[in-house]
C-alpha positions as CSV (number, residue, x, y, z in Angstrom):
1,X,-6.0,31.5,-21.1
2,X,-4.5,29.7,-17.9
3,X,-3.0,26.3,-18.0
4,X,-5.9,23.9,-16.1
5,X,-5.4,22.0,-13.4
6,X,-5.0,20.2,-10.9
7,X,-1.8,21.2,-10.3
8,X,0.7,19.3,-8.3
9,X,4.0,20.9,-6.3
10,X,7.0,18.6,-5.9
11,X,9.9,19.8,-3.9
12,X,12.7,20.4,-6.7
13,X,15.7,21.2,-5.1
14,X,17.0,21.9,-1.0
15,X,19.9,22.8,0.6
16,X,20.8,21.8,4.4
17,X,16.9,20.5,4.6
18,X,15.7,24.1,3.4
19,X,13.9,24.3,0.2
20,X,15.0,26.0,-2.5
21,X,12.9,25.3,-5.2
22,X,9.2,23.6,-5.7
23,X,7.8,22.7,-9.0
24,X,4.4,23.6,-10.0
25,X,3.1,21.1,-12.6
26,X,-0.2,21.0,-14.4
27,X,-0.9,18.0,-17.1
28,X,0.7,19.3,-19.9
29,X,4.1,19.7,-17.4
30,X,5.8,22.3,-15.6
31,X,3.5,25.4,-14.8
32,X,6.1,27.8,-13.2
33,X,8.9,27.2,-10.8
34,X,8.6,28.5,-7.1
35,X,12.2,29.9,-6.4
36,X,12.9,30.1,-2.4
37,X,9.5,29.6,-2.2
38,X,7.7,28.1,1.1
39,X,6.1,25.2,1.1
40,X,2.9,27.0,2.1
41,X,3.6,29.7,-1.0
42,X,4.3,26.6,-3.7
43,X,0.7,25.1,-2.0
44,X,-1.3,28.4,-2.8
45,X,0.4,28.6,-6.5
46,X,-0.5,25.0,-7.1
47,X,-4.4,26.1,-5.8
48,X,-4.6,28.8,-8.2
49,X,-7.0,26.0,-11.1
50,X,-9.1,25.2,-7.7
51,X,-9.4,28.8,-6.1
52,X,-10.1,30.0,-10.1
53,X,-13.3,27.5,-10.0
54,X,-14.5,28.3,-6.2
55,X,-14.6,32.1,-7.6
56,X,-16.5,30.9,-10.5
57,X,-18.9,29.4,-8.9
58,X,-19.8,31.8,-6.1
59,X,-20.3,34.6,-8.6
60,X,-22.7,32.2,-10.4
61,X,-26.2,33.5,-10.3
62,X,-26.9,29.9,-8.9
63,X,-24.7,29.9,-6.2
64,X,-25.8,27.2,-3.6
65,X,-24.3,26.2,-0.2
66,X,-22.4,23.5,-1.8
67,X,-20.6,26.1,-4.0
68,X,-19.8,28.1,-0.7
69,X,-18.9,24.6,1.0
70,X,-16.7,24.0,-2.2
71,X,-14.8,26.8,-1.7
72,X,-13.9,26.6,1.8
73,X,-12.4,23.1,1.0
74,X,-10.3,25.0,-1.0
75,X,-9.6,27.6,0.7
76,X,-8.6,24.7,3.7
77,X,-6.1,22.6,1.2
78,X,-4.4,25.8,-0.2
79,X,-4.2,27.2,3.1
80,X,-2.8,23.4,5.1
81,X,-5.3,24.0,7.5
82,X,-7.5,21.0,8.9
């Protein structure tokens, strides 16, 4: 069982305007802590509920172009790409 999302990053921590820690928080509270962690690497941990679901529904017998459209919006907000 995962914890479900969305999940949200907050910057926990930086030293000399370098991050040092992020916080990875689902509904329920803190999912994991992101030690040294990028800001692009505590973005793809905080996907992980949305990237889960855009498998899901792919691999559904169903699969439509929305599901393929839903998962490059993803794909795009994990990745910080336009």
């Amino acid at each position: 069982m995962h914890t479900p999302g969305p999940w949200t990053v907050t910057l926990g921590d930086e030293i000399i305007g370098a991050p040092v820690w992020w916080l990875i928080e689902g509904a329920d509270g803190v999912v994991c802590e992101a030690l040294y962690a990028s800001d692009s690497d505590a973005r793809l941990i905080a996907a992980a509920p949305q990237l889960l679901r855009a498998l899901q529904r792919l691999t559904h017998p169903a699969a439509d172009d929305d599901d393929l459209a839903y998962a490059l919006d993803v794909i795009r907000a994990a990745t910080g790409a336009p």
